[in-house]
Each structure stands twice: as C-alpha cells, then as structure tokens.
N, C-alpha and C positions, 0 to 999 in steps of 0.2 A: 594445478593442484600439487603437482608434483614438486614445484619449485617453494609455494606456500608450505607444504607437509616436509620438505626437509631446513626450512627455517627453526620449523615448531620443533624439531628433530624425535618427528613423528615418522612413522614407514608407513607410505604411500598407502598400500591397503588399506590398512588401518583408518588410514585418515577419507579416505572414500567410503569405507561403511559407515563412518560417523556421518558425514556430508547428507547419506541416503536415508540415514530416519529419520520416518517423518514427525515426531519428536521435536527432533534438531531441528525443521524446518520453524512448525511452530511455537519451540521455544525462542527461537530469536524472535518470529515478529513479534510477539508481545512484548518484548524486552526492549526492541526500537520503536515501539509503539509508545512505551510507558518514558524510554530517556527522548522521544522528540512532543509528550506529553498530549497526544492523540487519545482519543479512543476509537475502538471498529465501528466501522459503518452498522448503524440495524436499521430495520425495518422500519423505524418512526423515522429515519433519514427520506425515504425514498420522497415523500410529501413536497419537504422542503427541497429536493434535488429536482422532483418534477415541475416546482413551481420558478425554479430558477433557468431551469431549462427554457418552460412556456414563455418567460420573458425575453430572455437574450431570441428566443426564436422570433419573435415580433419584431425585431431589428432587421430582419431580411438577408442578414450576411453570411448567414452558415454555420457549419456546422462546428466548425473551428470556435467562434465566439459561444456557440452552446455548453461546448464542451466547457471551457475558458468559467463561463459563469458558474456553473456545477462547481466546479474545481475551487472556484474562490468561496463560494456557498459555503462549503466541505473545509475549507481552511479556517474559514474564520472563526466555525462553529466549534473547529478543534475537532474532526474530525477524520481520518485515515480514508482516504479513498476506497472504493471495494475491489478487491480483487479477483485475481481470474478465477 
C-alpha cells in the first residue's frame, strides 16, 4: 500500500481509509463488472448452475470438472461468478 499510495503521492493513511470503505469495495466490482461486461449472479442463476453441476457430476471425475462446468455455464451466459 505503501509503495502504491506514494506513486499516487497520496499519504499512506489516507490512502488506507479509502481502501477500507465499504463503498470503495463495491464501487469497483461494478465498474469491473460493467468494463469486463458481466452481470451479478442472481437467483434465476442457481437453476442453470445446478443443472450444470448435475451433469458434469454424471461423469464420475470430481469435483474439479463440476466446478469447471458451473464456471463455463456462468461465462458463457455472461455472467460474474458469486462471491464470498
């Protein structure tokens, strides 16, 4: 932070209470959400995550490929995976 905040020739402080609201958190993801042209996961996602899931799990290989399928599911739709 320190080395980032005196590029910006911002004082460290400063630049760590900005970092910490939660604002600033949520104004960025939507701002990378909107330039890598995503939108948030909702609740009509889960359907199609569960149905993608049920299949890659019929392949017997694990959890890796379930995940794998979810994931490309979620891409193709153009949509942002869910967070923690």
């Amino acid at each position: 932070m320190a080395h980032v905040a005196g590029q910006l020739g911002v004082c460290t402080e400063h630049y760590t209470q900005y970092a910490e609201r939660k604002e600033t958190m949520l104004e960025h993801h939507w701002q990378a959400l909107g330039h890598l042209e995503l939108r948030p996961f909702k609740a009509t996602d889960i359907k199609t995550s569960v149905s993608a899931a049920a299949e890659a799990a019929l392949s017997g290989e694990g959890g890796k490929t379930i995940v794998e399928a979810v994931s490309a599911c979620l891409a193709i739709a153009g949509v942002a995976p869910p967070g923690p």
